[in-house]
C-alpha positions in Angstrom: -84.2 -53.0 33.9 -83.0 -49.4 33.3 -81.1 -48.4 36.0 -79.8 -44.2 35.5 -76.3 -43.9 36.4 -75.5 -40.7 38.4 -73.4 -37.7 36.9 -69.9 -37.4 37.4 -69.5 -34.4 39.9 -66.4 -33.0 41.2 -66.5 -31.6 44.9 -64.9 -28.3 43.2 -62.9 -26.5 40.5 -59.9 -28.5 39.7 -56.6 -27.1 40.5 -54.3 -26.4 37.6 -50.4 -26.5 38.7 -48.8 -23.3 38.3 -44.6 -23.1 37.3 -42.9 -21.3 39.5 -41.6 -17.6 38.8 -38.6 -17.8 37.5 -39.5 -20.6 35.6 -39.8 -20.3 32.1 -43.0 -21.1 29.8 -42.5 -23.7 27.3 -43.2 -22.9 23.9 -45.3 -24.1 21.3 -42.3 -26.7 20.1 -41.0 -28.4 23.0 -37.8 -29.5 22.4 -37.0 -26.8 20.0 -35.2 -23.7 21.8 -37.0 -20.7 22.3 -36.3 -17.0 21.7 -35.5 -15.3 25.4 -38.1 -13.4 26.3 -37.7 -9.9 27.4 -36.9 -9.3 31.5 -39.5 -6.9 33.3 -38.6 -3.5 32.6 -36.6 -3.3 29.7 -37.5 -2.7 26.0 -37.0 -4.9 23.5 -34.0 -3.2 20.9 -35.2 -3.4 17.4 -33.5 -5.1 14.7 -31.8 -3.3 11.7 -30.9 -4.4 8.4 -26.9 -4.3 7.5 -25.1 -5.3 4.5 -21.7 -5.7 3.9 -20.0 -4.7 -0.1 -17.0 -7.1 -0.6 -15.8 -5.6 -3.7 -15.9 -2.0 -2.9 -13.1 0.5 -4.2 -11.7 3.1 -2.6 -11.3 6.5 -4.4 -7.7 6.1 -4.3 -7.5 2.9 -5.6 -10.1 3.9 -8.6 -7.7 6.8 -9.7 -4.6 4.6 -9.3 -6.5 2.3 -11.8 -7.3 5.2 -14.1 -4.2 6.8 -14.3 -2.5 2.7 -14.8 -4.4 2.3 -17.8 -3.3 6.0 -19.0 0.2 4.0 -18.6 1.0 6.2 -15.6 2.6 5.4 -12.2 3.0 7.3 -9.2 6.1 6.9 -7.2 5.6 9.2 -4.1 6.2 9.4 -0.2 8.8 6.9 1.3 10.3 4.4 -1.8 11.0 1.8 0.7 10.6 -1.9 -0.9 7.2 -2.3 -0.2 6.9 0.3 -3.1 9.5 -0.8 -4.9 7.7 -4.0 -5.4 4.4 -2.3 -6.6 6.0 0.1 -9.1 7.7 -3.2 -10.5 4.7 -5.3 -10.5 2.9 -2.1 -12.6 6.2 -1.6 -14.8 6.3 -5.1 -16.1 2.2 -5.6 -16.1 2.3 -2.0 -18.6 5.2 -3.7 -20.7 3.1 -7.0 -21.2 0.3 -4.7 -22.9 2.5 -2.4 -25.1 5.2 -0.8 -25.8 4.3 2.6 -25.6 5.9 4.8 -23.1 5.5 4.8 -19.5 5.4 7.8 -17.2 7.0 7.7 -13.8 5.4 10.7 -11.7 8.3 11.0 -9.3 8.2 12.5 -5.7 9.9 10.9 -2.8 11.1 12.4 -0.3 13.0 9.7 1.5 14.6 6.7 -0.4 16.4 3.5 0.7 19.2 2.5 -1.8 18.2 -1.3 -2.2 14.8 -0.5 -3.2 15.4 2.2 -5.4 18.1 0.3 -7.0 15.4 -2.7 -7.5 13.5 -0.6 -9.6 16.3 0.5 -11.7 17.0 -2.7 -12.7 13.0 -2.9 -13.4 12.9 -0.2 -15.6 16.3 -2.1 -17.4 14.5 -5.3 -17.9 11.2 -3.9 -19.9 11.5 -2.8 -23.2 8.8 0.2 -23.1 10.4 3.4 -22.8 10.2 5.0 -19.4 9.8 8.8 -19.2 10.2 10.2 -15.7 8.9 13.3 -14.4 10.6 15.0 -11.3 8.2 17.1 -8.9 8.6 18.5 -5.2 11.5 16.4 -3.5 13.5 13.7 -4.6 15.8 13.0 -2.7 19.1 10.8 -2.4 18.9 7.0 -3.7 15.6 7.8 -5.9 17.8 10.5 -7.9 18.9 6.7 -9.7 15.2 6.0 -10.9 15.1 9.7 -12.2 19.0 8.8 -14.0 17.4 5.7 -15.6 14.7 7.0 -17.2 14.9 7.5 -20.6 13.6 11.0 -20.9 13.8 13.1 -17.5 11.8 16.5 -17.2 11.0 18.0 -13.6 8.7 20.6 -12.5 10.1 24.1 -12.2 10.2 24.0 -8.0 11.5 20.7 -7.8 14.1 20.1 -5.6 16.8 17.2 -6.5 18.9 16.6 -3.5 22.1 14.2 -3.9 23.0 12.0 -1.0 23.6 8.8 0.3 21.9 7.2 3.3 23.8 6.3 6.1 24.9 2.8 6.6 23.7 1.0 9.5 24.0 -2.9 10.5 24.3 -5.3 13.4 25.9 -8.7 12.9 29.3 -10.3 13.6 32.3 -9.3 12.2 32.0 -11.3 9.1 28.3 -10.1 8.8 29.3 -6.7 8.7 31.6 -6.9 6.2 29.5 -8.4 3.8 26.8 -5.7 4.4 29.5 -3.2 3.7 30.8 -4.4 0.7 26.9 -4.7 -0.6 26.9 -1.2 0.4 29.6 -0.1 -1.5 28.7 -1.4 -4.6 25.2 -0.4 -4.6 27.0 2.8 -3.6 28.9 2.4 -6.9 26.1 2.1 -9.0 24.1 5.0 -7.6 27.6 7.0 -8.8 27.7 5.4 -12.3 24.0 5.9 -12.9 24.1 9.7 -12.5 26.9 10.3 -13.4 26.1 7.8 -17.4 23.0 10.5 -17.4 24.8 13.7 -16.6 27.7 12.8 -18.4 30.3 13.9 -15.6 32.9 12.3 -14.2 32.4 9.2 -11.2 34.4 11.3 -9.0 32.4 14.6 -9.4 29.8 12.7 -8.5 30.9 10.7 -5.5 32.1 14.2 -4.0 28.6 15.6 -4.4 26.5 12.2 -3.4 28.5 13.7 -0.1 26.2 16.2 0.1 24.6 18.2 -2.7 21.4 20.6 -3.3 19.9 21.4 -6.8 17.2 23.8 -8.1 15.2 22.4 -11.0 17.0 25.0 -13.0 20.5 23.9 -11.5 19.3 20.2 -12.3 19.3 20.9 -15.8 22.3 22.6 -16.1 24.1 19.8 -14.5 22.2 17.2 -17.1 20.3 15.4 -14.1 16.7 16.2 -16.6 16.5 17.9 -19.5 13.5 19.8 -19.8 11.9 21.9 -17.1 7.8 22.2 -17.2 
């Protein structure tokens, strides 16, 4: 006997749980995390592309190439050792290639006597011929890398001015002396450097590392270069 089974009915529309407010949805992966979504009132910032160029060369750096591979170094502002290690590392690099000469473009203004003297003996140990060109100020211990240079010339308003920085030091006793004695010797050779390239006596020159101006034209007269541009 058939016997009809009655519908299934509900007594009204089923109640579907809501979250709560400050709840938030989950997404279509649960499990994953989900991007934040934006808080009432404020707009979404959009997003824009960036890129980032390791390799790039500034315009200084491009011409300080160019004028190194025209065998031609710049050795301006403050010839501290910092600098004194770069014009050695380009000195001995242009020596490696050839032994054509190398230009020194030479304009400092302020010198210490260590690091000036540290390119001296540079310019001693290559065998390229180094050609030095004087312009604006040079000033006290960097007058040496003009004196070793095997050809000197200088710009017609240069100014050459002979000196010797002060000493200063802290230490004991003992550590003072040394860095006197290093003082006077490096002292010594600034004197013997001019004074081989001028051809004047050590004494002459001692009294006017004391204290000395010269116009490029006074320069040349006393054999500090010897050709004016």
């Amino acid at each position: 006997m058939y016997v009809e089974k009655p519908a299934a009915t509900w007594p009204g529309k089923p109640e579907i749980p809501q979250p709560n407010p400050g709840t938030p949805r989950p997404g279509p992966f649960p499990g994953l995390p989900q991007p934040d979504a934006p808080q009432p009132g404020t707009t979404p910032q959009p997003i824009l592309p960036a890129w980032f160029e390791p390799m790039s060369i500034s315009v200084e750096q491009e011409i300080a190439d160019r004028l190194l591979a025209e065998r031609v170094i710049i050795v301006g502002g403050h010839l501290d050792d910092r600098l004194a290690n770069h014009v050695t590392a380009q000195l001995l690099l242009l020596d490696a290639r050839s032994n054509d000469p190398i230009t020194l473009q030479l304009s400092a203004g302020e010198s210490d006597l260590e690091a000036a003297l540290s390119v001296v003996g540079a310019i001693g140990l290559i065998t390229a011929p180094v050609h030095a060109v004087a312009r604006g100020t040079v000033r006290g211990p960097a007058i040496a890398v003009l004196a070793a240079a095997e050809q000197r010339e200088a710009q017609r308003h240069t100014m050459f001015v002979l000196s010797v920085p002060p000493l200063t030091a802290e230490g004991t006793a003992d550590e003072l002396a040394t860095v006197a004695e290093q003082y006077e010797r490096q002292t010594a050779r600034l004197r013997d450097l001019i004074a081989d390239a001028t051809g004047r006596s050590a004494d002459e020159v001692a009294h006017d590392l004391e204290g000395r101006v010269l116009s490029a034209e006074e320069a040349r007269t006393y054999g500090l270069i010897t050709r004016l541009l």
